[in-house]
PyMOL commands that place a pseudoatom at each C-alpha (Angstrom):
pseudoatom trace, name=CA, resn=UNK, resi=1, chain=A, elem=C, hetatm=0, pos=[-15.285, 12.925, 2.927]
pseudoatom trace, name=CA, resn=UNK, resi=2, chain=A, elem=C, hetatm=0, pos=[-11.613, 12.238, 3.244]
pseudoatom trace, name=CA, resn=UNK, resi=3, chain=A, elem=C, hetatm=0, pos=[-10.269, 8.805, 4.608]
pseudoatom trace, name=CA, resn=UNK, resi=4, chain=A, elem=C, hetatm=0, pos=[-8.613, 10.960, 7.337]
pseudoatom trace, name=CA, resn=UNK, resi=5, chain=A, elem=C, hetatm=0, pos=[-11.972, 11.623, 8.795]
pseudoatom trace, name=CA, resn=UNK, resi=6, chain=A, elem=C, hetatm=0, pos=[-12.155, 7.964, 9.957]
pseudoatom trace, name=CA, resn=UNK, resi=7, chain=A, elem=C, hetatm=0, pos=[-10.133, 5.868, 12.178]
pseudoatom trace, name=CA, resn=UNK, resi=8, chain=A, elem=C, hetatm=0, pos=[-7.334, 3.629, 11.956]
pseudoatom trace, name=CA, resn=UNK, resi=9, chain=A, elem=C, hetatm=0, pos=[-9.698, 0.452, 11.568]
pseudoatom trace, name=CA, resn=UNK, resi=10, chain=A, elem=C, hetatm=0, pos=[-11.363, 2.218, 8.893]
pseudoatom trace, name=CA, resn=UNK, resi=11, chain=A, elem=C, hetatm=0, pos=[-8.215, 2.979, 7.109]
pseudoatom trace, name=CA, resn=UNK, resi=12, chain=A, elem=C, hetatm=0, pos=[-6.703, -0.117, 7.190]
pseudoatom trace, name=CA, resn=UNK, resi=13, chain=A, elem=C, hetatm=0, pos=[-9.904, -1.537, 6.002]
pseudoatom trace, name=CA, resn=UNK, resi=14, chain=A, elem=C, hetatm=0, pos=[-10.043, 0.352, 2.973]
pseudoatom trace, name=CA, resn=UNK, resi=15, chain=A, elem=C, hetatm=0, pos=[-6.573, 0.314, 2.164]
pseudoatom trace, name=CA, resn=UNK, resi=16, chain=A, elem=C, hetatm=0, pos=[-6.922, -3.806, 1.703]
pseudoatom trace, name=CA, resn=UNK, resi=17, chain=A, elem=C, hetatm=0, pos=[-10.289, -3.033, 0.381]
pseudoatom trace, name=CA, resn=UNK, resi=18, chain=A, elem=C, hetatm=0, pos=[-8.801, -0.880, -2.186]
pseudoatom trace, name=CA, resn=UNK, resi=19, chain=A, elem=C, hetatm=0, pos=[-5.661, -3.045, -2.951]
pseudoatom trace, name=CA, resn=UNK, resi=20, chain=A, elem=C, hetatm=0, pos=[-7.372, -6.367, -3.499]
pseudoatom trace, name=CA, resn=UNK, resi=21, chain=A, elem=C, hetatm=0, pos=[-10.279, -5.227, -5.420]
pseudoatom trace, name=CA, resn=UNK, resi=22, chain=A, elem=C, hetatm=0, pos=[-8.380, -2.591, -7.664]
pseudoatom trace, name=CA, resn=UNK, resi=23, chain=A, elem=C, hetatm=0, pos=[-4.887, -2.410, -7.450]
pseudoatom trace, name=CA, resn=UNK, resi=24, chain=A, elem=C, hetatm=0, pos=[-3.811, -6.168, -6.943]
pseudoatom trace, name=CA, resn=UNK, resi=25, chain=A, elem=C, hetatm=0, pos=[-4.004, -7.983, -11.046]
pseudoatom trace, name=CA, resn=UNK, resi=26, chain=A, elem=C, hetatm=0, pos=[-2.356, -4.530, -11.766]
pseudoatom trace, name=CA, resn=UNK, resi=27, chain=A, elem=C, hetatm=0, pos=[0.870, -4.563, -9.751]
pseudoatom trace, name=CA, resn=UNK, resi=28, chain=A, elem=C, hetatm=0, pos=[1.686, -7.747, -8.606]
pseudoatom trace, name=CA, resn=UNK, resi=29, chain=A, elem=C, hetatm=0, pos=[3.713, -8.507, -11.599]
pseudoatom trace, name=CA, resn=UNK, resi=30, chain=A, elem=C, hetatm=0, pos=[7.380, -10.437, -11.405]
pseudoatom trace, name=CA, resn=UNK, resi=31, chain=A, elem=C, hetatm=0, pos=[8.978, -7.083, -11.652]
pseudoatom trace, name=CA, resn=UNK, resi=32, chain=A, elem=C, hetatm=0, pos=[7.240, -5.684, -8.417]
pseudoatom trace, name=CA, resn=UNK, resi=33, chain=A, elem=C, hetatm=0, pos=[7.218, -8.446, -5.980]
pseudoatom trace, name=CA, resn=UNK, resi=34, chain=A, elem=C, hetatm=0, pos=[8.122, -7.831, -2.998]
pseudoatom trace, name=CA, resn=UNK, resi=35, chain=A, elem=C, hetatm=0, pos=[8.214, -3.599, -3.198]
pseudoatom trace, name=CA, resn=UNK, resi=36, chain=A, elem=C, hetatm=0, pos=[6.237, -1.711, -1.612]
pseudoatom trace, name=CA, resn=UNK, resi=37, chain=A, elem=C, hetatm=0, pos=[3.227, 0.168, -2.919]
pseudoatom trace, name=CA, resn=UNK, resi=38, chain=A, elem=C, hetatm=0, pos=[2.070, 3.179, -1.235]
pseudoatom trace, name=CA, resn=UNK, resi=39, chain=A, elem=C, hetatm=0, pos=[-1.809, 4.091, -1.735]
pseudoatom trace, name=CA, resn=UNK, resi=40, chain=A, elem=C, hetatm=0, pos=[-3.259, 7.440, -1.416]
pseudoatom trace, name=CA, resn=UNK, resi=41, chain=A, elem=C, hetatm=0, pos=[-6.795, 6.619, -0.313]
pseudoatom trace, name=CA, resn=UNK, resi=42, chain=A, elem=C, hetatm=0, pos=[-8.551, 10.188, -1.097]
pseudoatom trace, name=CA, resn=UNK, resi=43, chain=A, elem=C, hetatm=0, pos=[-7.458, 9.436, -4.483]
pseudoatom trace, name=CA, resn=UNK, resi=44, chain=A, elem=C, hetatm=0, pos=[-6.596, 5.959, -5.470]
pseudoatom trace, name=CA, resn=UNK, resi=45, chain=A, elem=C, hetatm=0, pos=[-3.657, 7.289, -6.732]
pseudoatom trace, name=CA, resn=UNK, resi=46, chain=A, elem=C, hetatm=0, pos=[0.324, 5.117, -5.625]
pseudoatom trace, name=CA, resn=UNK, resi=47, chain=A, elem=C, hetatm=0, pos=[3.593, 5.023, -5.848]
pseudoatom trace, name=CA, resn=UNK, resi=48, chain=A, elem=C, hetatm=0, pos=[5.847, 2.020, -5.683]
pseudoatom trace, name=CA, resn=UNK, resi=49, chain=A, elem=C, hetatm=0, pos=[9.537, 1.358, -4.699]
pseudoatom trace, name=CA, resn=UNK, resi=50, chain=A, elem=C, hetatm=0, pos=[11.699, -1.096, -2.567]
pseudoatom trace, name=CA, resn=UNK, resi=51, chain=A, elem=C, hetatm=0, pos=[11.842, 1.900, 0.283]
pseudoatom trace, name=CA, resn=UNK, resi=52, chain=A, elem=C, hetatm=0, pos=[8.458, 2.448, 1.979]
pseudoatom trace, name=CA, resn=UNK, resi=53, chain=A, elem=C, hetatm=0, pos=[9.563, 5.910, 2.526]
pseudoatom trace, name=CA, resn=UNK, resi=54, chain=A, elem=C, hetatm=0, pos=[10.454, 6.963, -0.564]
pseudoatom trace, name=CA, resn=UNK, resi=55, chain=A, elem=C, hetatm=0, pos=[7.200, 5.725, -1.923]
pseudoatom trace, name=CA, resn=UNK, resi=56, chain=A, elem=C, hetatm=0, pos=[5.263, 7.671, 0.319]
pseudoatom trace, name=CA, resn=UNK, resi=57, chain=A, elem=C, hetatm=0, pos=[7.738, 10.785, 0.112]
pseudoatom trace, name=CA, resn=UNK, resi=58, chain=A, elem=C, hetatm=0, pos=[6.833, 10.238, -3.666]
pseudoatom trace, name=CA, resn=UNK, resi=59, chain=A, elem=C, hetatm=0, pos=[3.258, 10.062, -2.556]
pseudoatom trace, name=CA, resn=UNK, resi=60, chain=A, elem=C, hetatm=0, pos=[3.316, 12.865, -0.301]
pseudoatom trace, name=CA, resn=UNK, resi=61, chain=A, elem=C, hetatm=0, pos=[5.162, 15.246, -2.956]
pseudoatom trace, name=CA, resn=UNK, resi=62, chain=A, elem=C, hetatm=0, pos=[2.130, 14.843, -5.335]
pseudoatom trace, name=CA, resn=UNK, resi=63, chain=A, elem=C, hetatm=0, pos=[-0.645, 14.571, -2.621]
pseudoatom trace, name=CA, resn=UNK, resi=64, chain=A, elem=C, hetatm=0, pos=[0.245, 16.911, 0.172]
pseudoatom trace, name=CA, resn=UNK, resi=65, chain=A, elem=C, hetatm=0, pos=[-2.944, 15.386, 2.075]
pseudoatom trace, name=CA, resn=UNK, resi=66, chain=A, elem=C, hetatm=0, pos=[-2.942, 12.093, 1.517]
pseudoatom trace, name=CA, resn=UNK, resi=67, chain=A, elem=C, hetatm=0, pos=[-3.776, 9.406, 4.152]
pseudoatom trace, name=CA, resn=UNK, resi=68, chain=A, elem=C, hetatm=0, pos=[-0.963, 6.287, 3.187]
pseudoatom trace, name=CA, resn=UNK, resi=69, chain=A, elem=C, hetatm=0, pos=[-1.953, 2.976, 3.071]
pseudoatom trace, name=CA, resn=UNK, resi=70, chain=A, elem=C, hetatm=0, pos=[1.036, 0.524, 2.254]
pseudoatom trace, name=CA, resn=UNK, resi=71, chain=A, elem=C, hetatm=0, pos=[1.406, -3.234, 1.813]
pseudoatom trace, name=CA, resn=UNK, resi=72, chain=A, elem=C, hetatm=0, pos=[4.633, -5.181, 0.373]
pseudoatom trace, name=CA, resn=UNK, resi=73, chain=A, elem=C, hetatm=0, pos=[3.596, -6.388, -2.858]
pseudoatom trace, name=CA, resn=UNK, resi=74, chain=A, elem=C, hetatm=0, pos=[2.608, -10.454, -3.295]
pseudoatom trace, name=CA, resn=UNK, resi=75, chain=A, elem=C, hetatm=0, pos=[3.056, -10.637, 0.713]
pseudoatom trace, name=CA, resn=UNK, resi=76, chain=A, elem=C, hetatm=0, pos=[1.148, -10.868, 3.772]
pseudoatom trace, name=CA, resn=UNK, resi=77, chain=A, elem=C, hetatm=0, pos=[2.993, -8.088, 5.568]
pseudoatom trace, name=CA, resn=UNK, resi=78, chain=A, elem=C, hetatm=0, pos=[5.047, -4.927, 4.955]
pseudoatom trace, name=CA, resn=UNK, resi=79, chain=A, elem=C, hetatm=0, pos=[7.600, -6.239, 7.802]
pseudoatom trace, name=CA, resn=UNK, resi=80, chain=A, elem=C, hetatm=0, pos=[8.032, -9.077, 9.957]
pseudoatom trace, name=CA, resn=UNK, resi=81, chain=A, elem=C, hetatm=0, pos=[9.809, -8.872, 13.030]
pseudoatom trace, name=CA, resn=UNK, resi=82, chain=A, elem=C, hetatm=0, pos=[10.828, -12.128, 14.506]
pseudoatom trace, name=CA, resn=UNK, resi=83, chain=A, elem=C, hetatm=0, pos=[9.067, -14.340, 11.920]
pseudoatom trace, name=CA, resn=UNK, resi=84, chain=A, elem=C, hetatm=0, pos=[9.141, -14.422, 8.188]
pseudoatom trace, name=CA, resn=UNK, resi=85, chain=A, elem=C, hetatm=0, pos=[7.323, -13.146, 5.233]
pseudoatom trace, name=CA, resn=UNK, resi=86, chain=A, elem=C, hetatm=0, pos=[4.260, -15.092, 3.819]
pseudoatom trace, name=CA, resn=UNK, resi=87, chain=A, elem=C, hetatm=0, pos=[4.275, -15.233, 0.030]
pseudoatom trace, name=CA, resn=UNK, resi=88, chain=A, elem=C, hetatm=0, pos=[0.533, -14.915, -1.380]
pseudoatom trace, name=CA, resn=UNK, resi=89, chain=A, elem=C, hetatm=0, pos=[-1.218, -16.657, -4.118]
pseudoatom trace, name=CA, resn=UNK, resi=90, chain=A, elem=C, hetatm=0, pos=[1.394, -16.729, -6.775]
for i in range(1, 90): cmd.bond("trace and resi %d" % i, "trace and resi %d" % (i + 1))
show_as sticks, trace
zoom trace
């Protein structure tokens, strides 16, 4: 079944699930901290860059159907609007 079957809760859910239990020891490295990683959740495949867009235009190029999860790598949120940035475990 593909992950765009399910709903936005369900996405999101899977894209952390995904990131944390997969993805995280292998990109947050000093180089990538801080860009954004882009995660194809039908495949597990991603794509990573400083511009969300051009991550998932990357992603999108190579996956015409993917469903997108992103996060900004070693932080709590992609963007913060009136606030700052939370740093995680280091």
């Amino acid at each position: 079944m593909l992950h765009s079957d399910f709903s936005s809760e369900e996405i999101a859910q899977s894209g952390k699930e995904l990131y944390q239990q997969r993805l995280r020891t292998q990109v947050e490295t000093a180089d990538n901290i801080g860009k954004i990683i882009a995660i194809d959740l039908n495949t597990g495949n991603y794509e990573i860059d400083k511009d969300l867009l051009a991550a998932c235009d990357r992603l999108k190029a190579k996956y015409p159907h993917a469903v997108i999860w992103a996060e900004r790598i070693g932080y709590d949120a992609v963007y913060a609007i009136g606030g700052t940035l939370v740093r995680t475990t280091q």
